[in-house]
mmCIF file of the N, C-alpha and C atoms, coordinates in Angstrom:
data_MODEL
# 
_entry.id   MODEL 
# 
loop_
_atom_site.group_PDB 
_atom_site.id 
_atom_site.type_symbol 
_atom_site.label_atom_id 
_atom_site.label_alt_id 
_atom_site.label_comp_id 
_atom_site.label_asym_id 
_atom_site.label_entity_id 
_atom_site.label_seq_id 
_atom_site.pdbx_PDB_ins_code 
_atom_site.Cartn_x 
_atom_site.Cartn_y 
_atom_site.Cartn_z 
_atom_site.occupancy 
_atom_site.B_iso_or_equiv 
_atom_site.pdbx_formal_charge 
_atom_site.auth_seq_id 
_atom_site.auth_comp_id 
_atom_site.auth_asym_id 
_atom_site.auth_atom_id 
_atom_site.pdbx_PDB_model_num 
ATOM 1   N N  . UNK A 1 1  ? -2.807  -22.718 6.734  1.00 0.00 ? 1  UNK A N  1 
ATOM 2   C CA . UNK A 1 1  ? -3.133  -21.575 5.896  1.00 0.00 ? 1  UNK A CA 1 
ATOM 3   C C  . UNK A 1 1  ? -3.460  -20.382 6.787  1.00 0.00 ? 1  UNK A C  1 
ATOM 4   N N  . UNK A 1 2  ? -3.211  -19.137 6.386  1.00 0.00 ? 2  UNK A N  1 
ATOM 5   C CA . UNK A 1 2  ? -3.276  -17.925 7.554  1.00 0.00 ? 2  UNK A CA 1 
ATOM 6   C C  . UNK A 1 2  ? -4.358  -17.425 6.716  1.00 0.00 ? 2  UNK A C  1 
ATOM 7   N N  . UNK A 1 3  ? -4.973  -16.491 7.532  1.00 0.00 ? 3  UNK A N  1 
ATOM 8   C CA . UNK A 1 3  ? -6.157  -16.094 6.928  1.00 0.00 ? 3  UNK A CA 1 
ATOM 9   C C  . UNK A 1 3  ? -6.102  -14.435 7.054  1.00 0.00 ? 3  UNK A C  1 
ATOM 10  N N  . UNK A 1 4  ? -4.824  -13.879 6.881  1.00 0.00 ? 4  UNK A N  1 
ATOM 11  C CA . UNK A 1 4  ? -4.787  -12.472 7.740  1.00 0.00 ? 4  UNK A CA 1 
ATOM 12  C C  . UNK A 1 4  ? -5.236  -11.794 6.747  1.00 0.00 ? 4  UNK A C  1 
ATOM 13  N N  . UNK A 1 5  ? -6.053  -10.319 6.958  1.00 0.00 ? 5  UNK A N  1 
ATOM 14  C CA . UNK A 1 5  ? -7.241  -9.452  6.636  1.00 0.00 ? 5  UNK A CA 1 
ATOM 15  C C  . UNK A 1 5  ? -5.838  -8.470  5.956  1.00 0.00 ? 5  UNK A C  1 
ATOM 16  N N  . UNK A 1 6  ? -5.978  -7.773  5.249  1.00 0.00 ? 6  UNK A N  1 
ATOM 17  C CA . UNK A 1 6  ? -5.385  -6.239  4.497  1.00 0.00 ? 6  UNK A CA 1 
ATOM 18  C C  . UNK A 1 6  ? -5.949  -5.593  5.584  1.00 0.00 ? 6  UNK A C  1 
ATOM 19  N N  . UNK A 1 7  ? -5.065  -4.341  6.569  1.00 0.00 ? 7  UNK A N  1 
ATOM 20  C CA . UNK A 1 7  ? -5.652  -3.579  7.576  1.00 0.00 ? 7  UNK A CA 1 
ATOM 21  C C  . UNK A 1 7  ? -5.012  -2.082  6.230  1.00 0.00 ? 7  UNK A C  1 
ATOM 22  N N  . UNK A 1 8  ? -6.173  -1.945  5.714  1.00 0.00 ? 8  UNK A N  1 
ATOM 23  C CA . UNK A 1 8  ? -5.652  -0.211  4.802  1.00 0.00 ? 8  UNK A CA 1 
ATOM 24  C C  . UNK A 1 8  ? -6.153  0.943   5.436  1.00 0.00 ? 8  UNK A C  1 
ATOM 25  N N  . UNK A 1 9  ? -5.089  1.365   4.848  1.00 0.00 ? 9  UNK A N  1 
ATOM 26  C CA . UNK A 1 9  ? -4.414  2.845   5.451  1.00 0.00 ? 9  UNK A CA 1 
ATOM 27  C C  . UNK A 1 9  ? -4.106  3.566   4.253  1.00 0.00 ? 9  UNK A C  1 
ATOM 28  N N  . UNK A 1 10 ? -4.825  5.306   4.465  1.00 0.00 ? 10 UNK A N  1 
ATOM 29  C CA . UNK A 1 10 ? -3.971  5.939   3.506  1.00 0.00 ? 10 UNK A CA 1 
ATOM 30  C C  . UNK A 1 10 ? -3.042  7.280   4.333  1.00 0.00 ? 10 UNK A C  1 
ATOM 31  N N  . UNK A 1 11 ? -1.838  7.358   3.526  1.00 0.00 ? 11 UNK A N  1 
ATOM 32  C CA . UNK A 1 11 ? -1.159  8.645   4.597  1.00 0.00 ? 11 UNK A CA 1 
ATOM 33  C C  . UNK A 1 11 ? -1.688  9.635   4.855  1.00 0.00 ? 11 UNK A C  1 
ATOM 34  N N  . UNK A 1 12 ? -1.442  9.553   5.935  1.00 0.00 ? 12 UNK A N  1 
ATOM 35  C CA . UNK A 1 12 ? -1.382  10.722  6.817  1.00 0.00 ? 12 UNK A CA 1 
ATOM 36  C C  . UNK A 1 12 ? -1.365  12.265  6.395  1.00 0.00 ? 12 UNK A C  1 
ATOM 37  N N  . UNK A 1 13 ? -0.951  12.146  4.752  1.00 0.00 ? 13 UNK A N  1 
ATOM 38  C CA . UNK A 1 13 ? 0.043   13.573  3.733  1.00 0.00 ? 13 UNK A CA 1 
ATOM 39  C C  . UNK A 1 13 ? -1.276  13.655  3.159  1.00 0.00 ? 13 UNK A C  1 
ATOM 40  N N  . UNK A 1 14 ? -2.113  12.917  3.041  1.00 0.00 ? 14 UNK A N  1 
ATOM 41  C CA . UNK A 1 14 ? -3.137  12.730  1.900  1.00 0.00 ? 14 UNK A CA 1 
ATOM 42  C C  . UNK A 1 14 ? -4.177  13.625  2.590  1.00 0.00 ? 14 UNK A C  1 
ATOM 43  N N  . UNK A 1 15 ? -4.629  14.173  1.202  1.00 0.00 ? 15 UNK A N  1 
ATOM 44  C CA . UNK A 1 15 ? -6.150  14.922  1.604  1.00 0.00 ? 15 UNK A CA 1 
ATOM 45  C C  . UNK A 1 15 ? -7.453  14.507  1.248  1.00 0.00 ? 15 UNK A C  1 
ATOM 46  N N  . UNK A 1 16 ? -8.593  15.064  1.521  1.00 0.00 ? 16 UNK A N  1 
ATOM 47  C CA . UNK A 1 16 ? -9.873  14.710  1.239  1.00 0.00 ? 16 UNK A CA 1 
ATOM 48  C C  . UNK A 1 16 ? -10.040 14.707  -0.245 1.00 0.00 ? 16 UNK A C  1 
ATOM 49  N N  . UNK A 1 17 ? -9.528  15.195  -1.140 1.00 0.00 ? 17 UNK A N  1 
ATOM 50  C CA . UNK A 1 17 ? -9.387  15.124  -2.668 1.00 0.00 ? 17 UNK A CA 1 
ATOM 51  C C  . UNK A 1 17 ? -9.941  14.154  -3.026 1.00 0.00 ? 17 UNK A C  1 
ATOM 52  N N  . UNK A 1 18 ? -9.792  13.121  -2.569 1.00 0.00 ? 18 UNK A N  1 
ATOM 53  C CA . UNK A 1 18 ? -10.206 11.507  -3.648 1.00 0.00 ? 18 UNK A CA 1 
ATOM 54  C C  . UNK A 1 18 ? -9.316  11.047  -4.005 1.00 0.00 ? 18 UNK A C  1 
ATOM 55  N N  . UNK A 1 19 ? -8.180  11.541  -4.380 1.00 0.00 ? 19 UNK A N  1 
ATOM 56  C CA . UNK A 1 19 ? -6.588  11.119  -5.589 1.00 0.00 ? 19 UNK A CA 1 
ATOM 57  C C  . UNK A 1 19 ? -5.927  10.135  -4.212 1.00 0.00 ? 19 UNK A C  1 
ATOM 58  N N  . UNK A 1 20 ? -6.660  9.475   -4.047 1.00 0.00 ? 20 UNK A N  1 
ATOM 59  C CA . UNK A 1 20 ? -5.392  8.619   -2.716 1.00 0.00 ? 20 UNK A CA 1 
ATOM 60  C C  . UNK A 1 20 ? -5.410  7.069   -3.288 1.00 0.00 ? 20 UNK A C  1 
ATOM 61  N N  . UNK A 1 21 ? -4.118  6.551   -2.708 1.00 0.00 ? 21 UNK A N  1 
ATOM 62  C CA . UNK A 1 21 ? -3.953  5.278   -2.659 1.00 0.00 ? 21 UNK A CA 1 
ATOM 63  C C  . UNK A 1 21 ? -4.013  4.963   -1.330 1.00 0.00 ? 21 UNK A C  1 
ATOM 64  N N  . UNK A 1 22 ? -4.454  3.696   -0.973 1.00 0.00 ? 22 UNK A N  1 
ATOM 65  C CA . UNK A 1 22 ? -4.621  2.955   -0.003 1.00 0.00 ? 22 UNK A CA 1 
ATOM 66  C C  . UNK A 1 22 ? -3.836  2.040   0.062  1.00 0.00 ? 22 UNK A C  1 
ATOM 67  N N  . UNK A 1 23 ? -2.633  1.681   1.859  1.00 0.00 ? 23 UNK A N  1 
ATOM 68  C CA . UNK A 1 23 ? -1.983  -0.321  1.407  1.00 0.00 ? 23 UNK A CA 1 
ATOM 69  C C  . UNK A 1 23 ? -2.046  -0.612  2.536  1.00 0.00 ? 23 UNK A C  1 
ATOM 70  N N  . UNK A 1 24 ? -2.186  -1.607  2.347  1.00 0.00 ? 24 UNK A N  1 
ATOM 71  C CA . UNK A 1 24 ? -1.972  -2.950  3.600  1.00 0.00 ? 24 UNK A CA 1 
ATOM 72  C C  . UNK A 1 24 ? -0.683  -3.650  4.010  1.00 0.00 ? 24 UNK A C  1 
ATOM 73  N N  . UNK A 1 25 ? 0.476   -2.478  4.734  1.00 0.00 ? 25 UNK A N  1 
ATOM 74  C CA . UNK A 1 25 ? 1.707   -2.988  4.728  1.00 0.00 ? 25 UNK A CA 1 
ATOM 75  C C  . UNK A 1 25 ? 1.894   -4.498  5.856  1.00 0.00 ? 25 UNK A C  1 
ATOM 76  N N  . UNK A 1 26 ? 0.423   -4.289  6.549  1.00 0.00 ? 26 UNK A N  1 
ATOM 77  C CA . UNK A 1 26 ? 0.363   -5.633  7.821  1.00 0.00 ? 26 UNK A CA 1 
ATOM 78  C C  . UNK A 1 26 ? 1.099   -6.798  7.180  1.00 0.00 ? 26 UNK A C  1 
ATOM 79  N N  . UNK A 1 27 ? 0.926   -6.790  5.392  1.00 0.00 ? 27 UNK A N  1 
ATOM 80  C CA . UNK A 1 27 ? 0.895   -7.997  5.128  1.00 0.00 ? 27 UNK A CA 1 
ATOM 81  C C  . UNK A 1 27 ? 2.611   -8.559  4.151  1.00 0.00 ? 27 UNK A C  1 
ATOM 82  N N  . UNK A 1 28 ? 3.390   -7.752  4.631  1.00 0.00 ? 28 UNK A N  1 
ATOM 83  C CA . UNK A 1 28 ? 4.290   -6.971  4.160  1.00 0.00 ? 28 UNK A CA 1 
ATOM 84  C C  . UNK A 1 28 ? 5.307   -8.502  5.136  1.00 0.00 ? 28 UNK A C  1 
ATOM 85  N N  . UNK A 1 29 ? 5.256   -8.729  6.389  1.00 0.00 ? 29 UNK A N  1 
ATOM 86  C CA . UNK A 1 29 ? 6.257   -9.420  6.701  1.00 0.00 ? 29 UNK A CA 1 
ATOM 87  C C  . UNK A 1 29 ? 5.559   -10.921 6.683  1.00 0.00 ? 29 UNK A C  1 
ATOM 88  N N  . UNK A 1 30 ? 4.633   -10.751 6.998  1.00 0.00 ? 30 UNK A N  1 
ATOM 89  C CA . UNK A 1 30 ? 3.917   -12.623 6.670  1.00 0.00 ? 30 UNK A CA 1 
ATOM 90  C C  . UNK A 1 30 ? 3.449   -13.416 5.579  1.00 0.00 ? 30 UNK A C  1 
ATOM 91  N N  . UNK A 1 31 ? 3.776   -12.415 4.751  1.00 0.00 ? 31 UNK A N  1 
ATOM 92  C CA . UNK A 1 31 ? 3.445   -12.637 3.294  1.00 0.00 ? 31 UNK A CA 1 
ATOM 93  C C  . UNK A 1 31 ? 4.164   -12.472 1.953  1.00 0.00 ? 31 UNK A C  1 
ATOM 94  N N  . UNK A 1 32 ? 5.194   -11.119 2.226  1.00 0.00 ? 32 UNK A N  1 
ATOM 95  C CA . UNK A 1 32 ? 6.162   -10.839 1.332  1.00 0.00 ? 32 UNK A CA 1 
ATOM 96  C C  . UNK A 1 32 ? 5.689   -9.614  0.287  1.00 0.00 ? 32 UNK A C  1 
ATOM 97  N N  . UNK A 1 33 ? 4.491   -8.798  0.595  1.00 0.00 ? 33 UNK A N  1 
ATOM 98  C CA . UNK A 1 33 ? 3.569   -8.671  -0.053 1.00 0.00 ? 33 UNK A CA 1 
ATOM 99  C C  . UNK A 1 33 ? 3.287   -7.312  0.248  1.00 0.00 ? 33 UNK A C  1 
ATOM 100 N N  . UNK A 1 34 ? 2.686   -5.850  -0.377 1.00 0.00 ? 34 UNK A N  1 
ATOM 101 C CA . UNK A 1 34 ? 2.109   -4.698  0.375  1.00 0.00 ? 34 UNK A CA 1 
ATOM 102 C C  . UNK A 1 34 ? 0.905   -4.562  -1.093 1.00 0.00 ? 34 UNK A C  1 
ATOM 103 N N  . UNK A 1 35 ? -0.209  -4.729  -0.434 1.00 0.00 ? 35 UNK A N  1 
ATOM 104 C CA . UNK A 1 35 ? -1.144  -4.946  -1.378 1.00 0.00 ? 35 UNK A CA 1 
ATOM 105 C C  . UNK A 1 35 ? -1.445  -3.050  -1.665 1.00 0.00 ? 35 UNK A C  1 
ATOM 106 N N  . UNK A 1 36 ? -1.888  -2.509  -2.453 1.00 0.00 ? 36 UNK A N  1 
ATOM 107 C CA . UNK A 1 36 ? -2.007  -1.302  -2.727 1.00 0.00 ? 36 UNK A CA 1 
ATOM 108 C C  . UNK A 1 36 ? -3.586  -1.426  -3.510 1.00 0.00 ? 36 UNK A C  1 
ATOM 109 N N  . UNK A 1 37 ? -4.345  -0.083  -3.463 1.00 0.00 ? 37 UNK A N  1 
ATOM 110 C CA . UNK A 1 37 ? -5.677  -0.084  -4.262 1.00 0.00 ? 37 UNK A CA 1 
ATOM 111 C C  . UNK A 1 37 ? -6.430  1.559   -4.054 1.00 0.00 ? 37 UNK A C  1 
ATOM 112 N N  . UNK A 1 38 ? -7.154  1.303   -5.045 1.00 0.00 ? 38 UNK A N  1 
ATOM 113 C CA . UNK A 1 38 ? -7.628  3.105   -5.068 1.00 0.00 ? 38 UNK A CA 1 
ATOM 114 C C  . UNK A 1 38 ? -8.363  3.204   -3.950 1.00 0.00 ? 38 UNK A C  1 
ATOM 115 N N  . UNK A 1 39 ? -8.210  4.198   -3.359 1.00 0.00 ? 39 UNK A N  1 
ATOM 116 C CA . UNK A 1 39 ? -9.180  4.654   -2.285 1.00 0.00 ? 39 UNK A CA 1 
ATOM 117 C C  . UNK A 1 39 ? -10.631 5.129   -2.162 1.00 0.00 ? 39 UNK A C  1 
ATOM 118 N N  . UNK A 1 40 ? -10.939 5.531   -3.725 1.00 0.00 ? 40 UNK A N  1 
ATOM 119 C CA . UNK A 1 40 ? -12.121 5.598   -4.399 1.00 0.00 ? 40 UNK A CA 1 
ATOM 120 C C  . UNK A 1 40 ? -12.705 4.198   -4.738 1.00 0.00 ? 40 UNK A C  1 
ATOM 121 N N  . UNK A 1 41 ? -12.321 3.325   -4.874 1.00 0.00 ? 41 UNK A N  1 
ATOM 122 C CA . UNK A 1 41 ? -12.757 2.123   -5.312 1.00 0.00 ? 41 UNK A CA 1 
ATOM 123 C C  . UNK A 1 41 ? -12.336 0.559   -3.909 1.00 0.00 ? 41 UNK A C  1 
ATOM 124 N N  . UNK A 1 42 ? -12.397 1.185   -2.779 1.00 0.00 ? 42 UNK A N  1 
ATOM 125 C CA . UNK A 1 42 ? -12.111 -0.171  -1.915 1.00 0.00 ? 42 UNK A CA 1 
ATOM 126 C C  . UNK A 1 42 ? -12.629 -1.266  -2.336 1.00 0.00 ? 42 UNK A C  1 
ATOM 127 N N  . UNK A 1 43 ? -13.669 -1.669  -2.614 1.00 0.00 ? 43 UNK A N  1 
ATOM 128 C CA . UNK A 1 43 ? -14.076 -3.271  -3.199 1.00 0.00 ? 43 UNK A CA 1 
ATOM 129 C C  . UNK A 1 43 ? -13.670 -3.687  -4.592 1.00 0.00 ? 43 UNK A C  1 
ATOM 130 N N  . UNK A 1 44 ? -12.848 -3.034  -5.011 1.00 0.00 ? 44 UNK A N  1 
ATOM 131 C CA . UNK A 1 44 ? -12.280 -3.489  -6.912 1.00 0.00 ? 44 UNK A CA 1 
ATOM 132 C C  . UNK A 1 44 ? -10.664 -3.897  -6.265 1.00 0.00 ? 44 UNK A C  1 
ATOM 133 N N  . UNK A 1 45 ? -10.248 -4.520  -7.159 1.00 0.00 ? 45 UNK A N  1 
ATOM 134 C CA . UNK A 1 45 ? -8.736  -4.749  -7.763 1.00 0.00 ? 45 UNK A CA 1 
ATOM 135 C C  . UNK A 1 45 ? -7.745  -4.475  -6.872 1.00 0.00 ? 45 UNK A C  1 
ATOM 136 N N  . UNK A 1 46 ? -6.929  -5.128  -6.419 1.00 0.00 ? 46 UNK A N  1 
ATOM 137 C CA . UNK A 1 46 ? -5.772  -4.118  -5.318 1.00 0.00 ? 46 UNK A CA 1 
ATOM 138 C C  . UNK A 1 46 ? -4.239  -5.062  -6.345 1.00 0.00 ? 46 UNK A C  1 
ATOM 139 N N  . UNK A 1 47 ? -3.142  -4.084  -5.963 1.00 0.00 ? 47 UNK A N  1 
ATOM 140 C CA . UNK A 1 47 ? -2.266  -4.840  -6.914 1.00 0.00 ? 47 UNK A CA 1 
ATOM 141 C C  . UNK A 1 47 ? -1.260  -4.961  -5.725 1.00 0.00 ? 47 UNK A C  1 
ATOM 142 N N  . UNK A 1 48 ? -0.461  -6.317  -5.876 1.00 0.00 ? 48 UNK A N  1 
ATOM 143 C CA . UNK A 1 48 ? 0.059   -6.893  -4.957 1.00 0.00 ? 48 UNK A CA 1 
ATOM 144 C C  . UNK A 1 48 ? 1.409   -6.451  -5.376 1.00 0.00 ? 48 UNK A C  1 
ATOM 145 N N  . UNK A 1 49 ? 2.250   -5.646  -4.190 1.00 0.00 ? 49 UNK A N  1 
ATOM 146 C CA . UNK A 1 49 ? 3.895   -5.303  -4.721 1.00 0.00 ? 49 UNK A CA 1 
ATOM 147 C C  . UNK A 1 49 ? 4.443   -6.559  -4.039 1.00 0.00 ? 49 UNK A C  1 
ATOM 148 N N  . UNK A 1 50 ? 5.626   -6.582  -4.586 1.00 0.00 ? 50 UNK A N  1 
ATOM 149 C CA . UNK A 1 50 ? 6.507   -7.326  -3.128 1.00 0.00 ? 50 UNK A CA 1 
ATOM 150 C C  . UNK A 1 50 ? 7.202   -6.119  -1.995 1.00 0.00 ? 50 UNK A C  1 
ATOM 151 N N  . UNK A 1 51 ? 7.339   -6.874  -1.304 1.00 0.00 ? 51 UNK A N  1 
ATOM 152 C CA . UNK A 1 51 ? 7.666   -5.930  0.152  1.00 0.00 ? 51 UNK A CA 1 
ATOM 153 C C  . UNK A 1 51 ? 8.618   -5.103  -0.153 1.00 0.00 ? 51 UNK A C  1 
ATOM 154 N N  . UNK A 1 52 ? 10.521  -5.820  -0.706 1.00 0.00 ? 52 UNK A N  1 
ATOM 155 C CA . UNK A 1 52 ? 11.233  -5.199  -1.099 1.00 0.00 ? 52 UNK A CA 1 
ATOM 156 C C  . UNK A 1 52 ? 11.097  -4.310  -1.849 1.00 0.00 ? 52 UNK A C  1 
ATOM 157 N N  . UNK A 1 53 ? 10.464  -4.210  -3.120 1.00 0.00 ? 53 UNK A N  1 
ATOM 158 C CA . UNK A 1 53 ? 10.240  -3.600  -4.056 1.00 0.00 ? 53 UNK A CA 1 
ATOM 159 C C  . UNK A 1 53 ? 9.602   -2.355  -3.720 1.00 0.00 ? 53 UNK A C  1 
ATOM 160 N N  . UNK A 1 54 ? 8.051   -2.384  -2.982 1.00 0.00 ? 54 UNK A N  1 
ATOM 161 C CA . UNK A 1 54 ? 7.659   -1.416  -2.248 1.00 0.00 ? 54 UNK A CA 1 
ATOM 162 C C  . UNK A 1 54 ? 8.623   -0.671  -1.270 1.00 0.00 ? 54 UNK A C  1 
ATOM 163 N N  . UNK A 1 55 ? 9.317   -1.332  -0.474 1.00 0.00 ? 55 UNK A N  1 
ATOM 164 C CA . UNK A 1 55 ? 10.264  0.125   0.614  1.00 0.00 ? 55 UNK A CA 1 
ATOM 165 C C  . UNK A 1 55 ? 10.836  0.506   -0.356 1.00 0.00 ? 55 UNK A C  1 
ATOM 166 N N  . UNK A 1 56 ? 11.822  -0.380  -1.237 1.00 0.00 ? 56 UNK A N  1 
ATOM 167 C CA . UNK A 1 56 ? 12.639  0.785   -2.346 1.00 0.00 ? 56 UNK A CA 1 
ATOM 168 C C  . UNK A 1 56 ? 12.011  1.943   -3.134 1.00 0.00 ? 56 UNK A C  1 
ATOM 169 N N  . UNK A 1 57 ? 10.504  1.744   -3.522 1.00 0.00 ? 57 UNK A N  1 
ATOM 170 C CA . UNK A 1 57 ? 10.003  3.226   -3.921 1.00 0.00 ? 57 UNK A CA 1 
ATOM 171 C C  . UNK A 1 57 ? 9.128   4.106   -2.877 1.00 0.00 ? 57 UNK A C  1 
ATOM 172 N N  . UNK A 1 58 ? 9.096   3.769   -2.073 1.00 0.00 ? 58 UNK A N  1 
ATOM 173 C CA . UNK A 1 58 ? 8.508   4.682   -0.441 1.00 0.00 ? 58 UNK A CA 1 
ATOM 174 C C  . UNK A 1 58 ? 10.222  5.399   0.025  1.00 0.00 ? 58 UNK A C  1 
ATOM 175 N N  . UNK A 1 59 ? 11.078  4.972   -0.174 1.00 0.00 ? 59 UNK A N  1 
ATOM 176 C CA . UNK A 1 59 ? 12.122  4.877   0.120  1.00 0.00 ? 59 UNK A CA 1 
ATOM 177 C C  . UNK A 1 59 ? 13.111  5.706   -0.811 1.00 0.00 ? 59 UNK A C  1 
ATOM 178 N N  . UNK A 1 60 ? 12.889  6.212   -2.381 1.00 0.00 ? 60 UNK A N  1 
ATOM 179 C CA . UNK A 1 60 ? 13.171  6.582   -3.626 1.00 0.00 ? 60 UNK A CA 1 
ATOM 180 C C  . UNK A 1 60 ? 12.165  8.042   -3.465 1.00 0.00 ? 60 UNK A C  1 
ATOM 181 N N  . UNK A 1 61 ? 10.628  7.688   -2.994 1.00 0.00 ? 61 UNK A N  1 
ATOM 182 C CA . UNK A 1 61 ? 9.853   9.260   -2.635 1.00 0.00 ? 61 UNK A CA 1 
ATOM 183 C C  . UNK A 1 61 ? 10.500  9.913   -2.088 1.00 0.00 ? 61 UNK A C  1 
ATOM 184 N N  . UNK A 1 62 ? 10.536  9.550   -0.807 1.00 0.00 ? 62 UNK A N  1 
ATOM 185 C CA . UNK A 1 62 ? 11.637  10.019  0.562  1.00 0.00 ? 62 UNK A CA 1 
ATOM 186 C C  . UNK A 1 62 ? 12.494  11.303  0.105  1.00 0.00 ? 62 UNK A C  1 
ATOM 187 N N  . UNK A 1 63 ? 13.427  10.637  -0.869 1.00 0.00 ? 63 UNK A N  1 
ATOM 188 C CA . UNK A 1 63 ? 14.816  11.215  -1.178 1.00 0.00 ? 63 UNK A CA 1 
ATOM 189 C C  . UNK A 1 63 ? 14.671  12.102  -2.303 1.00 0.00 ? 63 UNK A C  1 
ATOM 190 N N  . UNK A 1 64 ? 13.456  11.640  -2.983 1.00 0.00 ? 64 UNK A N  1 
ATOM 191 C CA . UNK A 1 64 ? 12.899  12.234  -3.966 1.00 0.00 ? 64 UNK A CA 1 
ATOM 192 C C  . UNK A 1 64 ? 13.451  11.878  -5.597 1.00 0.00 ? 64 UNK A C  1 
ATOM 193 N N  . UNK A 1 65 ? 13.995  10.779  -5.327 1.00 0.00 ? 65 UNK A N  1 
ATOM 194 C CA . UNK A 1 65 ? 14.440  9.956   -6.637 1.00 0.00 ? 65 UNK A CA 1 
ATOM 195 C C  . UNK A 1 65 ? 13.173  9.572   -7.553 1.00 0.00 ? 65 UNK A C  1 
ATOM 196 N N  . UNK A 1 66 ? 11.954  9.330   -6.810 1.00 0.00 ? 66 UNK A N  1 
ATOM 197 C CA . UNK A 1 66 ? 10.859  8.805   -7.390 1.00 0.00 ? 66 UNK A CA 1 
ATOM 198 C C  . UNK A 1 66 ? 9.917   10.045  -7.623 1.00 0.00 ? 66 UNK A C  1 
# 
């Protein structure tokens, strides 16, 4: 069983506002997984994407499809 930690991060684009999301892409190749959660709320709820799914809409921002 692996025991690896969520290392969160919010971008770099983001401001002091509060309106941020936070993810843990570490967990993205050992897991299948990019956990996401409010940045206002670190100890509540985080919702688990799958990896693929996540680059396709980081990936859809980008281009601006999303």
């Amino acid at each position: 069983m692996t025991t690896d930690t969520p290392r969160w991060f919010k971008s770099s684009y983001s401001s002091n506002g509060g309106d941020c999301v936070e993810v843990a892409s570490n967990l993205a190749t050992s897991h299948g997984v990019v956990p996401v959660r409010d940045s206002k709320n670190p100890t509540g709820p985080s919702l688990r994407v799958r990896a693929r799914a996540f680059a396709a809409f980081v990936a859809g921002v980008k281009t601006g499809a999303v």
